[in-house]
Structure formats: C-alpha cells, structure tokens
C-alpha positions as CSV (number, residue, x, y, z in Angstrom):
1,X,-137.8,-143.5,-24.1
2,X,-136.5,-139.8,-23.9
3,X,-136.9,-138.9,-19.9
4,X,-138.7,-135.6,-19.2
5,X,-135.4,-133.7,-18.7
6,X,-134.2,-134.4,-22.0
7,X,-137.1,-133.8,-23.6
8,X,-137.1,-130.0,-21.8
9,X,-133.3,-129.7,-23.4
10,X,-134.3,-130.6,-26.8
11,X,-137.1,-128.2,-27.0
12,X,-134.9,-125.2,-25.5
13,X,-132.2,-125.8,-27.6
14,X,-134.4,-125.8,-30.9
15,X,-135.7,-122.8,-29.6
16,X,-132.7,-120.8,-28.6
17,X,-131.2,-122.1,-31.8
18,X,-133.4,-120.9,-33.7
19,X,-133.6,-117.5,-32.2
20,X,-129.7,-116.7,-32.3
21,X,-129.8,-116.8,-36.3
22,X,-131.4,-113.1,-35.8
23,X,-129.2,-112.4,-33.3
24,X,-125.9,-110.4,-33.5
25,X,-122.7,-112.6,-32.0
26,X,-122.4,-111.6,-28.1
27,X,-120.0,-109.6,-26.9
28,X,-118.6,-111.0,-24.2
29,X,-117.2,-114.2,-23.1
30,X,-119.9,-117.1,-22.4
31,X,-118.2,-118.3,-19.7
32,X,-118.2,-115.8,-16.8
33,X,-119.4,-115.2,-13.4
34,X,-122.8,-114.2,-14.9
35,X,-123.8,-117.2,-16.7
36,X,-126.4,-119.3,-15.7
37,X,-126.9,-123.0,-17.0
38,X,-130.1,-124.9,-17.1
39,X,-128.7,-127.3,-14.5
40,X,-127.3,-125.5,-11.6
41,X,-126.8,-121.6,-10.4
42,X,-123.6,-120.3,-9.7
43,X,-124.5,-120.6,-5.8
44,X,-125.4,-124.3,-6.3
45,X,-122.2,-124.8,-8.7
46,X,-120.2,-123.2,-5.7
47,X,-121.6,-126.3,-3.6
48,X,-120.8,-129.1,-5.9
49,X,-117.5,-127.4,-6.0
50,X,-117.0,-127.7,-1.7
51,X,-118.6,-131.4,-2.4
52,X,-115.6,-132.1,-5.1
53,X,-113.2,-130.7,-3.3
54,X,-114.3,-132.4,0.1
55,X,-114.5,-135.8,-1.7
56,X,-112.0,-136.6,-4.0
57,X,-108.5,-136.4,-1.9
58,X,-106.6,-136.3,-4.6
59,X,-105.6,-133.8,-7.5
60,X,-102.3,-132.2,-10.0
61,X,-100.9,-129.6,-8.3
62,X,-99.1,-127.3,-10.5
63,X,-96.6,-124.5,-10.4
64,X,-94.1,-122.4,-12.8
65,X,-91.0,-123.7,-13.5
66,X,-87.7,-122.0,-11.6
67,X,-84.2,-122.1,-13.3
68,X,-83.1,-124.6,-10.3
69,X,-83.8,-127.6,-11.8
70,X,-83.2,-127.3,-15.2
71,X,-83.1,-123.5,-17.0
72,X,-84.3,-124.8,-20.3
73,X,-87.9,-125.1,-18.4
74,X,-88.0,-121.8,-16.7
75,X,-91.4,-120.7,-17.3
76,X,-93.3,-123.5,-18.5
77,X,-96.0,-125.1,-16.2
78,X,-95.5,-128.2,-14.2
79,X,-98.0,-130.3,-12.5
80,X,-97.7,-134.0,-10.6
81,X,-100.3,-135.4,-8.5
82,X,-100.9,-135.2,-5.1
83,X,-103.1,-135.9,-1.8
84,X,-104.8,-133.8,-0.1
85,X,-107.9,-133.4,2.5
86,X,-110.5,-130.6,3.4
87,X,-108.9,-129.4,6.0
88,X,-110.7,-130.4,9.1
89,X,-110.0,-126.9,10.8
90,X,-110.8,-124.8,8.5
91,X,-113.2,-126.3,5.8
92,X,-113.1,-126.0,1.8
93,X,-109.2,-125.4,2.3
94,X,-106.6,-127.9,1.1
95,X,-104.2,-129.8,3.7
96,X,-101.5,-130.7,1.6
97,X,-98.3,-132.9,3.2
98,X,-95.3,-132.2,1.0
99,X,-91.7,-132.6,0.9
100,X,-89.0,-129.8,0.2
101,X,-87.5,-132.1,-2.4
102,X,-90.8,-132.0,-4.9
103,X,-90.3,-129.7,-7.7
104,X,-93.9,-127.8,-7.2
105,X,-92.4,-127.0,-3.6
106,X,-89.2,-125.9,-4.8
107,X,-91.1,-123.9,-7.5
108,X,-93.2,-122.0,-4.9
109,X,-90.0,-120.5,-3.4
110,X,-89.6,-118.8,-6.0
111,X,-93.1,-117.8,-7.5
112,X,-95.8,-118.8,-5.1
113,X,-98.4,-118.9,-7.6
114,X,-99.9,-122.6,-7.5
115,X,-102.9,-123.8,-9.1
116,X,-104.8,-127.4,-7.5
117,X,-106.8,-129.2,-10.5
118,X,-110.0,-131.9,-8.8
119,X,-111.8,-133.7,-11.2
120,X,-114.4,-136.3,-10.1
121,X,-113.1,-139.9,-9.9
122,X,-115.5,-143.1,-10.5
123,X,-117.0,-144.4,-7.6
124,X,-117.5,-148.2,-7.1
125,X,-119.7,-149.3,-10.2
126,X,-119.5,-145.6,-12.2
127,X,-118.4,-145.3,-15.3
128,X,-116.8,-142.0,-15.3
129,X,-116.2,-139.7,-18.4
130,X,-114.1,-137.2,-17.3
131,X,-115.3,-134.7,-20.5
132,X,-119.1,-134.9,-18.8
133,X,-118.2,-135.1,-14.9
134,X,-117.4,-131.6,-12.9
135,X,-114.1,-130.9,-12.0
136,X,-112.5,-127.6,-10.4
137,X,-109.4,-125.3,-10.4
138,X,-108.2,-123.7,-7.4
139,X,-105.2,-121.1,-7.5
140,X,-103.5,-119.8,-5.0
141,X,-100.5,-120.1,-2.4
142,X,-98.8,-122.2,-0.5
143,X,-98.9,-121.6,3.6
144,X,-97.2,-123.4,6.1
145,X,-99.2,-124.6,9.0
146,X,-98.4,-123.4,11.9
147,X,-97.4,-125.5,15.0
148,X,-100.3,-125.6,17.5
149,X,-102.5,-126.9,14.5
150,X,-100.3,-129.5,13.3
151,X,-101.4,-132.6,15.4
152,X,-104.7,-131.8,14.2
153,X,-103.3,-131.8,10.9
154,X,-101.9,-135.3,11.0
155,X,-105.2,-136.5,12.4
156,X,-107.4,-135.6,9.8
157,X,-105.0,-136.3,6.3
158,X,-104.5,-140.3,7.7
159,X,-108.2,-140.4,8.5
160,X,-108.6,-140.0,4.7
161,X,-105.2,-141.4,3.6
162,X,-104.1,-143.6,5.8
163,X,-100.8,-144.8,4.1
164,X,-99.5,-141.9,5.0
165,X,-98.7,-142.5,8.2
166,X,-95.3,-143.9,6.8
167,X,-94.1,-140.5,5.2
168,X,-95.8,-138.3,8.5
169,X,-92.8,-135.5,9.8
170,X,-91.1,-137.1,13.0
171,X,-92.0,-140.7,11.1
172,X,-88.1,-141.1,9.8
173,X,-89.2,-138.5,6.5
174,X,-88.4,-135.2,8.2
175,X,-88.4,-133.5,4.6
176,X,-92.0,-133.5,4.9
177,X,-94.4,-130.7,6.2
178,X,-97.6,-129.7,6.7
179,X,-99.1,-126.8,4.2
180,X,-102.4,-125.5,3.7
181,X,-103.6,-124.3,0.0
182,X,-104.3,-120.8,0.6
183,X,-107.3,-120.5,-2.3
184,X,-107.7,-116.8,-4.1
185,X,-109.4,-117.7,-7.3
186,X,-112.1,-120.8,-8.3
187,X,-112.6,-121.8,-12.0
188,X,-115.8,-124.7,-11.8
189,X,-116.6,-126.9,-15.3
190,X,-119.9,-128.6,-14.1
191,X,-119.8,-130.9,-17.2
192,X,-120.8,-129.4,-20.8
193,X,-121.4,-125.5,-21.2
194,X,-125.4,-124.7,-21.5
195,X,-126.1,-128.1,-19.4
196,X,-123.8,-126.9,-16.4
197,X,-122.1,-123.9,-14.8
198,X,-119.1,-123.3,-16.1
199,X,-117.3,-120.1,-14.8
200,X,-115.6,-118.6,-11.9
201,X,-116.9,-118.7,-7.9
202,X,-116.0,-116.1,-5.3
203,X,-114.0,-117.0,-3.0
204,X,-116.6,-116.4,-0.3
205,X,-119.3,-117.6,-2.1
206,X,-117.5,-121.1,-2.6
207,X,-117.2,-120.6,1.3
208,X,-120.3,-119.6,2.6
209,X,-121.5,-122.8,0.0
210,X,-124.6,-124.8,1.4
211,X,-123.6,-128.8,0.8
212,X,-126.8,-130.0,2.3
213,X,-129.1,-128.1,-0.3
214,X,-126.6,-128.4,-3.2
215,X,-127.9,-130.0,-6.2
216,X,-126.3,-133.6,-7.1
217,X,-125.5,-132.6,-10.7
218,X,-128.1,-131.6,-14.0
219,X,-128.0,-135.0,-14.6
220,X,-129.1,-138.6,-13.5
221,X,-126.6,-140.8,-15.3
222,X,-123.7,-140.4,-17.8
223,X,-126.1,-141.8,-20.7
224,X,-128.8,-139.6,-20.1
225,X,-126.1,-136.5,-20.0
226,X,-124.8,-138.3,-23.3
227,X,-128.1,-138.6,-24.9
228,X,-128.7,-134.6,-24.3
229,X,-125.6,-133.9,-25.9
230,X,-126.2,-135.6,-28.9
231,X,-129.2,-133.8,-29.3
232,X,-127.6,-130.8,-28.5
233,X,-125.6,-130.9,-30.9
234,X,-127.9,-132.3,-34.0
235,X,-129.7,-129.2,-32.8
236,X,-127.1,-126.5,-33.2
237,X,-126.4,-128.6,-37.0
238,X,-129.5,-128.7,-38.3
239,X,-130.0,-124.6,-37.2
240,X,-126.0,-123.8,-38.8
C-alpha cells in the first residue's frame, strides 16, 4: 500500500508536470542556494549536512595535481581516502592527521585548494544506495594546528579512530601532523533533486546549523524513497 507521503509526491508531481508544459524553460540553474525541495529547507539541509559530517569519519580528500610527482598529471584532480573527526574544539570543522609523504599534502604546497567529499555509509542492517543517501562536498584549505591544541587533537581523532594511535606524531611516525580542514564553500546532495535539497550552504549557516531539530531525511526507508522515484519518473513520461 502506497504510504501517505508517497501518495502527496505522486499527486504534486502530476500536478507540477502538468503545469510546466505551459511553461517557458527556467532561466536559471535548478540547483542553487534558492531552491527548496519537498523534503528539507536549506536550513534543515545545512543540519543533515553537520550530522554527515559529524558521523561518518571518513571521506576522499582531493587536491590538483603538482609537477612533483609526475608532470604528465599536472592539473588533473586527485583524490584518496581518508579519516577524519569533527573537530572536538571547534565543531563542524575537519581534524585531519596526515603525513607529508601523501600526494594530496604535497599537492596543497603548491595550490592549497582541497575539496573533502562525505557520503553516508550503511549502518549495521542498512542497505545503503549511495545514488539515494545524502552526501556533502566541502572545499577549502589546509591549516596546521597549532601547538597548544594538539593534545586535544590526539584525544578526540582516537576516540573515533582508535587504530590510530600507532601512526600518532611522537608514536615512531613523525611524518605525520595534525591539520584542520579550513571549510569556505559547502555543496549538499540530500538524495534525488525535487525530493531533497540539493544546492550550496553558507558557511555560517552550516555553522550556526541546529542538529537537535534537524530533519532525519524526506524519507523513511530506501524502498519507500525508491518507490517515489519510480513514480516520479512515470510521471515526468507520461507528461513528455
């Protein structure tokens, strides 16, 4: 039986359907930090966003290419994953532990320009379907921690990673150090366009987020979010 929710998707979509054939084509992007989707606001996107970010622990980190390694690749993007934590001093910013030797580091020497992509990962019994669950893009820079916070520092990542301790500075891998993801831009994919916000977040929005009265997601289950895309999409045939 079609649940309530579903039911309210179908209907809006044969109506907006319906409506855009005596429409002219927009004029603008439809993904922006205007839209709204039926499932979350941009405020309450900006929370699931701190939530990711807060839970997951892990993500690519990506850079551009330098000439040192290889100048065939100068330019092109390179990513490799990567722990990480929200930073218990200073919350909804990355802790990142890395050595000199990784490529991404030695690519920041040069161009400081580093993007973080989170995705949701399957929790114990979900089936995840990473096309359908949210995932984020932070971009920014690379800043070492300084001293006096760096105990902290070691504190918090092994609470959440704790194999870590083998690879800690001082622990026999002094290429290691502590750096904190410096964010300046936020790109949020809630799940499918229409559904979910999908869009940039201010910086002090994502911030200033409220995680206690942030929404869970637009949907209840993967096959409920499933069956409102197939009729999203028999929709948007039947009105082509």
């Amino acid at each position: 039986m079609l649940s309530l929710r579903t039911l309210a998707v179908t209907f809006s979509l044969a109506l907006l359907s319906a409506t855009a054939m005596a429409l002219p084509a927009p004029a603008a992007p439809c993904h922006g930090e205007s839209v709204q989707a039926m499932g979350e606001t941009r405020e309450q996107a900006a929370g699931l966003a701190r939530n990711l970010v807060k839970n997951t622990g892990v993500g690519t980190l990506m850079s551009i290419m330098n000439s040192s390694q290889k100048s065939a690749v100068e330019g092109y993007p390179f990513g490799s994953m990567d722990y990480y934590v929200d930073d218990c001093q200073d919350g909804g910013k990355p802790l990142m532990l890395l050595s000199h030797l990784q490529i991404n580091v030695q690519n920041a020497r040069s161009s400081n320009h580093i993007s973080l992509a989170i995705r949701k990962l399957p929790g114990p019994g979900e089936r995840g379907n990473p096309m359908v669950d949210p995932r984020v893009t932070l971009m920014g820079r690379l800043v070492p921690v300084e001293e006096a916070k760096q105990k902290k520092a070691e504190e918090c990542f092994v609470a959440k990673h704790p194999e870590a301790k083998w690879w800690l500075p001082g622990a026999g891998f002094h290429d290691f150090k502590w750096y904190n993801f410096d964010i300046e831009e936020i790109y949020y994919i809630g799940g499918f366009g229409g559904i979910h916000y999908i869009g940039w977040i201010p910086v002090d929005t994502y911030y200033n987020a409220d995680l206690s009265n942030s929404v869970k997601s637009a949907r209840e289950t993967v096959e409920e979010e499933s069956e409102s895309l197939g009729l999203m999409f028999r929709q948007q045939t039947m009105f082509a």
